[in-house]
C-alpha positions as CSV (number, residue, x, y, z in Angstrom):
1,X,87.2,104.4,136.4
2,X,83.6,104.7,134.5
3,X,83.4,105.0,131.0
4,X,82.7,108.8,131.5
5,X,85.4,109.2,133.7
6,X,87.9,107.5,130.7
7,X,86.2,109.7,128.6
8,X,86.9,112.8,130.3
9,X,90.6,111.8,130.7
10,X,90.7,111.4,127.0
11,X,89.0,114.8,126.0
12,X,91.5,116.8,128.3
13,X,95.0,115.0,126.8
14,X,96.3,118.4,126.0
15,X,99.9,119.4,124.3
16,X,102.7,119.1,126.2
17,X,105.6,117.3,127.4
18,X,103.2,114.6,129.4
19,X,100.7,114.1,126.1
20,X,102.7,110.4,125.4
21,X,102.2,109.3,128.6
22,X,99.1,110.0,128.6
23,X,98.0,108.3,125.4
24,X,99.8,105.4,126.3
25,X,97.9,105.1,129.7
26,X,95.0,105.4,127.9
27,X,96.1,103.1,125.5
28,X,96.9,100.2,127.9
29,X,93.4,100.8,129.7
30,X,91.4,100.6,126.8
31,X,93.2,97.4,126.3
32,X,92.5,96.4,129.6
33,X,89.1,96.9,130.0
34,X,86.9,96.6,126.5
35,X,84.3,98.5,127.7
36,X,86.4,101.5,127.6
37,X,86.5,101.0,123.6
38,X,83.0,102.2,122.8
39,X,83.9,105.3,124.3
40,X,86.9,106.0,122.1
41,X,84.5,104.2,119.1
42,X,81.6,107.1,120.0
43,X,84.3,110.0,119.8
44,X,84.9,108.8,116.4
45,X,81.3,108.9,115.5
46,X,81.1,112.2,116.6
47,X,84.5,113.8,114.7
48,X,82.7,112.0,111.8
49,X,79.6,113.4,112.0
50,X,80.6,116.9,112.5
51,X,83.9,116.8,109.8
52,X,85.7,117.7,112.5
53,X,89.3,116.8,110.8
54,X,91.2,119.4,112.5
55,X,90.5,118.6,115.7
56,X,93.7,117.5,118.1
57,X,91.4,115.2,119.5
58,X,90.2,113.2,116.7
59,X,94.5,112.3,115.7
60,X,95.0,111.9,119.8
61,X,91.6,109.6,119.8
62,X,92.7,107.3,116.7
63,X,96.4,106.7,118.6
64,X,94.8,105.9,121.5
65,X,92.4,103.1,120.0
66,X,95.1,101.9,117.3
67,X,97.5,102.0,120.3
68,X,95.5,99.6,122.2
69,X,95.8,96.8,119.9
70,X,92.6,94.7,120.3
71,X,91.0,93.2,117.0
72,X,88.1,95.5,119.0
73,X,90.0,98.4,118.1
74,X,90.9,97.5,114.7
75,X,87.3,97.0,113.9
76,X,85.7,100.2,114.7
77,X,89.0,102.5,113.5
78,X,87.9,100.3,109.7
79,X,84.4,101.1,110.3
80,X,85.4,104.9,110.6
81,X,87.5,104.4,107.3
82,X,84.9,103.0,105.5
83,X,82.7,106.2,106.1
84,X,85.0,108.9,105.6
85,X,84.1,111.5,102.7
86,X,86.4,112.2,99.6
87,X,86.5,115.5,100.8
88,X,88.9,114.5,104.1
89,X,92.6,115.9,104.3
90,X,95.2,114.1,103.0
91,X,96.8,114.4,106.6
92,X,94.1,112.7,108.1
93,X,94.8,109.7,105.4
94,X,98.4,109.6,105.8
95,X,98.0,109.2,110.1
96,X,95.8,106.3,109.4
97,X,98.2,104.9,106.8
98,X,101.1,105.6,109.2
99,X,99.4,103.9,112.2
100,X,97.6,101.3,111.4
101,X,100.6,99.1,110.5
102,X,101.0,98.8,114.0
103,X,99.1,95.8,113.8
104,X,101.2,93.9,111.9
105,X,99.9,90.6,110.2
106,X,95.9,90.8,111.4
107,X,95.7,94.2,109.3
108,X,96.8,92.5,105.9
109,X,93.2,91.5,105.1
110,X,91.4,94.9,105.7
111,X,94.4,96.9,104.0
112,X,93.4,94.8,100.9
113,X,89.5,95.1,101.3
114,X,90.5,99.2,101.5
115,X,92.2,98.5,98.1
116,X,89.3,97.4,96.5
117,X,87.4,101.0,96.7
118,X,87.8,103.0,93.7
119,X,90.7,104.7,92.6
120,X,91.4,108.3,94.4
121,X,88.7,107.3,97.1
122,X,90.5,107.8,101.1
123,X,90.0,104.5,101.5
124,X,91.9,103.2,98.8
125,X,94.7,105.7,99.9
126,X,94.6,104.3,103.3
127,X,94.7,101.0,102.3
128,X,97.7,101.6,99.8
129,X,99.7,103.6,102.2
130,X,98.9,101.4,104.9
131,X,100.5,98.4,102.2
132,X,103.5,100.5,101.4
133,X,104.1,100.8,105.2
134,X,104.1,97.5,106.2
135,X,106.6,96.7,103.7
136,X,108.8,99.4,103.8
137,X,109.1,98.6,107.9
138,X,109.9,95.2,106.8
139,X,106.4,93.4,108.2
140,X,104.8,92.8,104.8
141,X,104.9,89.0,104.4
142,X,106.6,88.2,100.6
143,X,103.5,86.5,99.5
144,X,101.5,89.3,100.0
145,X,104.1,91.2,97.8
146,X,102.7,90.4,94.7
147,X,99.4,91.6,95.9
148,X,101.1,95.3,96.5
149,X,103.2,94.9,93.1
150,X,100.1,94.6,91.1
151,X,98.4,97.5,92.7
152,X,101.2,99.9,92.0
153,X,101.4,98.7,88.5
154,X,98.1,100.5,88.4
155,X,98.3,103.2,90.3
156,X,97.5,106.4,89.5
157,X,98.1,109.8,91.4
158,X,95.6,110.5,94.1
159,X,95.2,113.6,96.0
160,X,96.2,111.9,99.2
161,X,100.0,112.3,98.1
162,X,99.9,108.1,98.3
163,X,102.3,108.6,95.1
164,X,105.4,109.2,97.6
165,X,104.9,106.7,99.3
166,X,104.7,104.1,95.6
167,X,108.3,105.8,95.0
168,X,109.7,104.4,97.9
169,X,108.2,101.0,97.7
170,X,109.3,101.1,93.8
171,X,112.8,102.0,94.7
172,X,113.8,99.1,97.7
173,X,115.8,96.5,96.5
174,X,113.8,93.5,97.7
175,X,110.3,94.9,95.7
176,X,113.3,95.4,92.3
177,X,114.7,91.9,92.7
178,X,110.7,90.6,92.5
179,X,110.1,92.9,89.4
180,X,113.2,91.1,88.0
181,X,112.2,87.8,89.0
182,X,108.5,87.9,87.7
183,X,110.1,89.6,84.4
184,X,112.7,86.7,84.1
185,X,109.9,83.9,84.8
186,X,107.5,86.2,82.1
187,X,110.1,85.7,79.4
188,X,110.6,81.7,80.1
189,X,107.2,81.3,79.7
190,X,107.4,83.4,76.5
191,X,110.3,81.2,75.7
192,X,108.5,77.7,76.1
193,X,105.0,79.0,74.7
194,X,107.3,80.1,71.1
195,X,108.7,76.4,71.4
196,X,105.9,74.7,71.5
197,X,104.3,76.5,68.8
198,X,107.5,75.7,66.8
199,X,107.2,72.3,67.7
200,X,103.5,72.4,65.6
201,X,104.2,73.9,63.0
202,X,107.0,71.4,61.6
């Protein structure tokens, strides 16, 4: 199959009881055959440069790519992040957020460059809700918790509805038991710091 025949199979995925399949053919192909991904990394130019947010095709385009989990993929899907407008939907955001996690561990890095764009900015949202994901599916490595914990100590409400998403992570019992560790080891050091200065001062 040419890239303008993959193309063509991936404009005409239409609704319906066959719609997975089809994805996940075109999925496995694009993984099979990188130059199939510049296809799916054009559509996305094109979505982008006409605000096209609504489209079908831009959420069936974006499972496709993510789908086909090449560090290919994952590279042009961040470079379409990075350019998105304030003005995009919050349902856009929260696909992105939602799929993305899909690449486990190799995604932990770009998540936290997305964090680092101002506050109430898509990509921020994206890279928050993509956090939250991870470890409320269990695949956020516990050394990276601390990175998430301080984040959502300064969160603020965005209009991506990300603050849902901080609930949830706030109320699991393995992000509680590290608030109550890093509180306990916060009021040692308190403890030992008041010593020592006791200690000085006699």
């Amino acid at each position: 199959m040419t890239p303008d025949e993959f193309r063509t199979k991936v404009v005409t995925i239409t609704r319906g009881y066959q719609m997975t399949r089809d994805i996940e053919e075109c999925a496995e192909m694009a993984a099979r055959m990188p130059l199939y991904l510049p296809v799916l990394q054009k559509l996305l130019s094109e979505f982008l440069s006409k605000h096209d947010w609504s489209s079908p095709q831009l959420s069936r385009t974006l499972h496709i790519l993510i789908h086909s989990g090449t560090s290919s993929s994952l590279f042009y899907v961040l470079d379409f992040v990075k350019k998105l407008p304030e003005s995009v939907p919050f349902a856009l955001v929260e696909l992105l957020g939602n799929l993305l996690p899909s690449y486990r561990k190799i995604v932990l890095g770009p998540a936290k460059e997305l964090c680092e764009f101002q506050m109430g900015s898509p990509q921020r949202a994206v890279g928050i809700q993509l956090l939250c994901n991870l470890h409320l599916e269990g695949l956020l490595p516990l050394d990276n918790l601390n990175y998430l914990a301080s984040l959502l100590s300064d969160f603020e409400v965005d209009p991506f509805f990300t603050d849902y998403l901080v609930d949830m992570v706030r109320s699991t019992r393995s992000f509680r038991e590290r608030n109550q560790t890093v509180s306990v080891e916060s009021d040692l050091a308190l403890g030992d710091i008041l010593v020592e200065m006791s200690s000085d001062t006699e």
